[in-house]
Structures are given as structure tokens and as C-alpha cells.
C-alpha positions as YAML, in Angstrom:
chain: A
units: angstrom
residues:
- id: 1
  name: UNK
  ca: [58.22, 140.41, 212.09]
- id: 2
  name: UNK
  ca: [61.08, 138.21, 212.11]
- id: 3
  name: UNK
  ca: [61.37, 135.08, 214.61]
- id: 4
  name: UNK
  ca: [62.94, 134.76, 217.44]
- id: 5
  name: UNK
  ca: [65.73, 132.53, 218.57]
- id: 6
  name: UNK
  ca: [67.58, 132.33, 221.65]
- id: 7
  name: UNK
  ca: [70.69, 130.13, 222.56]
- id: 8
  name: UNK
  ca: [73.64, 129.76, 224.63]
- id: 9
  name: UNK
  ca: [76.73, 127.52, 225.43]
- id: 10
  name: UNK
  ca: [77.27, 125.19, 228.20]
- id: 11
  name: UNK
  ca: [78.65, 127.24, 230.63]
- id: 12
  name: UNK
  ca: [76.18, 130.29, 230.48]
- id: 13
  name: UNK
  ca: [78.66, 132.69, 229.93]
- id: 14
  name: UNK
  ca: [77.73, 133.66, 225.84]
- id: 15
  name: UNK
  ca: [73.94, 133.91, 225.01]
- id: 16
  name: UNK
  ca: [72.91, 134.88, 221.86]
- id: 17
  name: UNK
  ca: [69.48, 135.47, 220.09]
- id: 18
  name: UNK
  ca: [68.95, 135.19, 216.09]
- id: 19
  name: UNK
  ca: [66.54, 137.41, 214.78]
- id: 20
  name: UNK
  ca: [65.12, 135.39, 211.21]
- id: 21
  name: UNK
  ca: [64.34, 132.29, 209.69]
- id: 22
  name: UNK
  ca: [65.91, 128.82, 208.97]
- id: 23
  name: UNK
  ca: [66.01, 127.75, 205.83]
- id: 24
  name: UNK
  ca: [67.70, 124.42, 206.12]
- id: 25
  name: UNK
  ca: [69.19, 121.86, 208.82]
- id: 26
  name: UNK
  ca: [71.81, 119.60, 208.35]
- id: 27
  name: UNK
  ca: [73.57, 116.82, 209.81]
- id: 28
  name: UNK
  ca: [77.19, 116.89, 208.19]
- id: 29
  name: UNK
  ca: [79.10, 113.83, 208.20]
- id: 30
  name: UNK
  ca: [82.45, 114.95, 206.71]
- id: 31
  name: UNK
  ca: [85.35, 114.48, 208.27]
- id: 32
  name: UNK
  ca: [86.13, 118.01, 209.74]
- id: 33
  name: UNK
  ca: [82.75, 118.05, 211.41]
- id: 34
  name: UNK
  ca: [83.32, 114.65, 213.10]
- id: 35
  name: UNK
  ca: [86.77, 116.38, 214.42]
- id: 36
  name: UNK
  ca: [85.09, 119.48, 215.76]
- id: 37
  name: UNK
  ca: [82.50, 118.16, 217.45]
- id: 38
  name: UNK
  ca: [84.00, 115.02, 218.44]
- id: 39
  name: UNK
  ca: [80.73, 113.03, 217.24]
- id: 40
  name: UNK
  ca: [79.61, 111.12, 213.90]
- id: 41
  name: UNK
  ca: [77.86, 114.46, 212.83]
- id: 42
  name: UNK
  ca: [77.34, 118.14, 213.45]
- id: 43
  name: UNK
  ca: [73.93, 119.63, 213.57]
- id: 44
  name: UNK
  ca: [73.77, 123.24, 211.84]
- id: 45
  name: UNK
  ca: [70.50, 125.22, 210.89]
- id: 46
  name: UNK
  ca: [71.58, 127.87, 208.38]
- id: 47
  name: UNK
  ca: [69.96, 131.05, 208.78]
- id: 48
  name: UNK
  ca: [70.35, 133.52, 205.37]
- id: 49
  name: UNK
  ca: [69.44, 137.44, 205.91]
- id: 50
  name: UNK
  ca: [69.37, 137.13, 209.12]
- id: 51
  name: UNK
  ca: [70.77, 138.97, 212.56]
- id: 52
  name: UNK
  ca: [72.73, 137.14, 215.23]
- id: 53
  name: UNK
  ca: [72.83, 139.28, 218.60]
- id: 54
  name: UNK
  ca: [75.31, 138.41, 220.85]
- id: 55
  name: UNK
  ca: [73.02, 139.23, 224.60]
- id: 56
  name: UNK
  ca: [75.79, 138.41, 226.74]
- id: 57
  name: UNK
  ca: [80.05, 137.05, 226.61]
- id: 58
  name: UNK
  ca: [80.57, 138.10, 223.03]
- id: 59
  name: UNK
  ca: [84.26, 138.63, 224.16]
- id: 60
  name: UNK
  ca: [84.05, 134.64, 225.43]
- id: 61
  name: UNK
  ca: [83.59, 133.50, 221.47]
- id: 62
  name: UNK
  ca: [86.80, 132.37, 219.49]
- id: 63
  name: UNK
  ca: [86.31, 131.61, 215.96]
- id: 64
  name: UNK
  ca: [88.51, 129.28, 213.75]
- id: 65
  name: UNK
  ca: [89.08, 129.00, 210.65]
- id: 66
  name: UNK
  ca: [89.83, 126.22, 208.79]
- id: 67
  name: UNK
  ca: [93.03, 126.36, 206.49]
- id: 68
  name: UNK
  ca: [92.05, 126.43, 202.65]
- id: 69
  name: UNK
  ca: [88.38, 125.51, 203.32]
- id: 70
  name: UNK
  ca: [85.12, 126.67, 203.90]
- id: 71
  name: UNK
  ca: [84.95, 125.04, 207.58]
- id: 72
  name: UNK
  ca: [84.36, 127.69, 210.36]
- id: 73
  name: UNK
  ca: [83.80, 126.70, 214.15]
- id: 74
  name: UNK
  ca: [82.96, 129.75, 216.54]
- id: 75
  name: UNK
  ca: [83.21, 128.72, 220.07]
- id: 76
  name: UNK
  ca: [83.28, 129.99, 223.99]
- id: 77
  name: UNK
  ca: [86.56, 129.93, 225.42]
- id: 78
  name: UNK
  ca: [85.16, 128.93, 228.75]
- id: 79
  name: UNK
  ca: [83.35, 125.83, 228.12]
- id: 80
  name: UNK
  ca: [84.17, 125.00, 224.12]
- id: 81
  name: UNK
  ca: [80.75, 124.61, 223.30]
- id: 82
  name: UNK
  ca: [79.97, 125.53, 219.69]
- id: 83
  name: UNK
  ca: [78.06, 128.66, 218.80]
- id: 84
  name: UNK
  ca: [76.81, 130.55, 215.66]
- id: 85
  name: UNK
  ca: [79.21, 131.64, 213.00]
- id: 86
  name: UNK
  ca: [78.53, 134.11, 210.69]
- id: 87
  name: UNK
  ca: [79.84, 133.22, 206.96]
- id: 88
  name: UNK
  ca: [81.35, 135.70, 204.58]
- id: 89
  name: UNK
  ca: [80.93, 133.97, 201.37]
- id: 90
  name: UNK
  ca: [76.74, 134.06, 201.56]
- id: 91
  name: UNK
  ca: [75.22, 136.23, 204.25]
- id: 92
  name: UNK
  ca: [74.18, 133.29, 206.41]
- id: 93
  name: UNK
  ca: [74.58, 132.60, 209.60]
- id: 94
  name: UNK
  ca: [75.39, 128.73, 210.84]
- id: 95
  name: UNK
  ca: [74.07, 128.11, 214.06]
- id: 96
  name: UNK
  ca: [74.22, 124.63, 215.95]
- id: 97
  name: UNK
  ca: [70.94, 122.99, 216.63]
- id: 98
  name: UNK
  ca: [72.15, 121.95, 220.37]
- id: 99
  name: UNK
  ca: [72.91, 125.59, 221.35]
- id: 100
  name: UNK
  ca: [69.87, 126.74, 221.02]
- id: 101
  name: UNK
  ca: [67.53, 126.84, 224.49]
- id: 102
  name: UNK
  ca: [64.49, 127.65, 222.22]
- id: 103
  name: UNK
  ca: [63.15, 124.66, 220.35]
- id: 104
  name: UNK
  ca: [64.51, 123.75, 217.00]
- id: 105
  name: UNK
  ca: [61.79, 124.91, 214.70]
- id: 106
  name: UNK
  ca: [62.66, 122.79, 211.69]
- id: 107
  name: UNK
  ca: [63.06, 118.79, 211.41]
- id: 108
  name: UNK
  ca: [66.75, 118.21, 209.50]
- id: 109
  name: UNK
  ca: [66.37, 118.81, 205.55]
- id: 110
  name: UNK
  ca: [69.33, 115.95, 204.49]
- id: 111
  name: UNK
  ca: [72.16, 113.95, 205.76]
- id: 112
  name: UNK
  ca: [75.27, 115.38, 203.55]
- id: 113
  name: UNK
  ca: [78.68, 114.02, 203.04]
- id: 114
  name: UNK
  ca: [77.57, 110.73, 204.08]
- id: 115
  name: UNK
  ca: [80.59, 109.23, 202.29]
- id: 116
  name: UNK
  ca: [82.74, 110.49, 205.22]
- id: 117
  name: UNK
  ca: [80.09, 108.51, 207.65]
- id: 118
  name: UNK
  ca: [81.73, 106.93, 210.75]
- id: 119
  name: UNK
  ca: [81.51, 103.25, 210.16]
- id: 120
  name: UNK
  ca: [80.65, 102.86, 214.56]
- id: 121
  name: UNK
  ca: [77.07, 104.91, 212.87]
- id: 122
  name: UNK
  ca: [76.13, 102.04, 211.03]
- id: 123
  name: UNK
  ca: [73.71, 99.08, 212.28]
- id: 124
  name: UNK
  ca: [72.73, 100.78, 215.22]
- id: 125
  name: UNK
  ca: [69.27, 99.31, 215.39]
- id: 126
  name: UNK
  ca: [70.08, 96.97, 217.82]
- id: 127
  name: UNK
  ca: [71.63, 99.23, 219.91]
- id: 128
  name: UNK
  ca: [70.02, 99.08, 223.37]
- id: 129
  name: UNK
  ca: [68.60, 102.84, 224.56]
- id: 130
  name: UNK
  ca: [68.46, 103.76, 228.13]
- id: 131
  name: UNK
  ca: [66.68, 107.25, 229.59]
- id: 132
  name: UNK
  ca: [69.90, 107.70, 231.71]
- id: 133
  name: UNK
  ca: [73.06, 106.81, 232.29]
- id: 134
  name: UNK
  ca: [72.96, 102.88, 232.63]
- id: 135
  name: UNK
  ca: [75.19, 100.48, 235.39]
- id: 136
  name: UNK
  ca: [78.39, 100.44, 234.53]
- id: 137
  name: UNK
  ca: [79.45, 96.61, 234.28]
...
């Protein structure tokens, strides 16, 4: 029997559940990925053979398509948080670690297209952490 995986965006209006296994997890540097999510890295588990279910808003999710690349981004139209895309060139299906509300079953297999890296990603040992939001000075 097949895992079970459940997710949704932001807003609660799309909520999905994958039916398989991940195979890998990575955090993608490149360029497009820093656009789309706005951040120094998107998060995808890749999920080959296996069945996305869209449980509720399936008529909420956009996807785009990239000109003249493999970079696909589906997305609620409500909220814009990212959600799974299904690819056509390998059966998988590319879902973002943060949209899932069941844990993330796999650590991250490899950091690729670190070339593209935002140099503000670099040297951030010293960087203080905080649980919260800190004082604003």
C-alpha cells in the first residue's frame, strides 16, 4: 500500500493528498526558482509513479509554464502559494516541501544549481536566530 500525503496552500482553499513515494528532495538554487518563490531556494520532493488527488479547490490551481524550459509552477489563485505540478516529460509529480501539512518524510538529497546561489546565502553563520519575530529597531 502506497503512502499517504496530504497538503494544502495558505489560504485553505486547494488541499491535495499524494498517494506514493518520494524519491528525492531538492533545494534548487537556479535562478527561476529564486524568482518564483521569491527566496534563495525552492524546496521540491519529486514523487515518480505516483497519484496526486486534488480533495478540495482544484479549480483554484493555475499552472505556468515557463517559456522554452522545463520550469513549471502550479499555484492557487487565491493565496499564490505553490502546489504540486505534475510533469509530462517523466511521470513525476513535483510537490513543494512547505505545502505539505503531513511531515516531510525525507531529509533533502542535494543542493543543485548552486552556481546560481544568492550571494545574501552566504556566511550566514553569524546570523543571529530568534523563535519569533524580533523588536524592530
Amino acid at each position: 500500500m502506497p503512502n499517504k500525503h496530504q497538503g494544502s496552500c495558505l489560504c485553505g482553499s486547494v488541499k491535495y493528498e499524494l498517494s506514493g513515494d518520494f524519491q528525492s528532495f531538492f533545494l534548487c538554487h537556479c535562478s527561476r526558482c529564486q524568482k518564483d518563490t521569491g527566496s534563495a531556494h525552492a524546496a521540491n520532493l519529486f514523487a515518480k509513479a505516483s497519484i496526486l488527488t486534488w480533495l478540495k479547490g482544484e479549480a483554484e490551481v493555475t499552472t505556468y509554464q515557463h517559456q522554452n524550459s522545463l520550469h513549471t509552477k502550479s499555484f492557487c489563485q487565491k493565496c499564490g502559494s505553490t502546489l504540486p505540478t505534475a510533469t509530462k516529460t517523466d511521470n513525476s509529480i513535483i510537490v513543494p516541501a512547505g505545502s505539505l501539512d503531513s511531515p516531510v518524510p525525507i531529509s533533502p538529497t542535494a543542493k543543485i544549481f548552486v552556481s546560481s546561489c544568492a550571494n545574501w546565502t552566504k556566511n550566514l553563520d553569524n546570523v543571529p536566530n530568534y523563535e519569533e519575530l524580533p523588536e524592530q529597531t
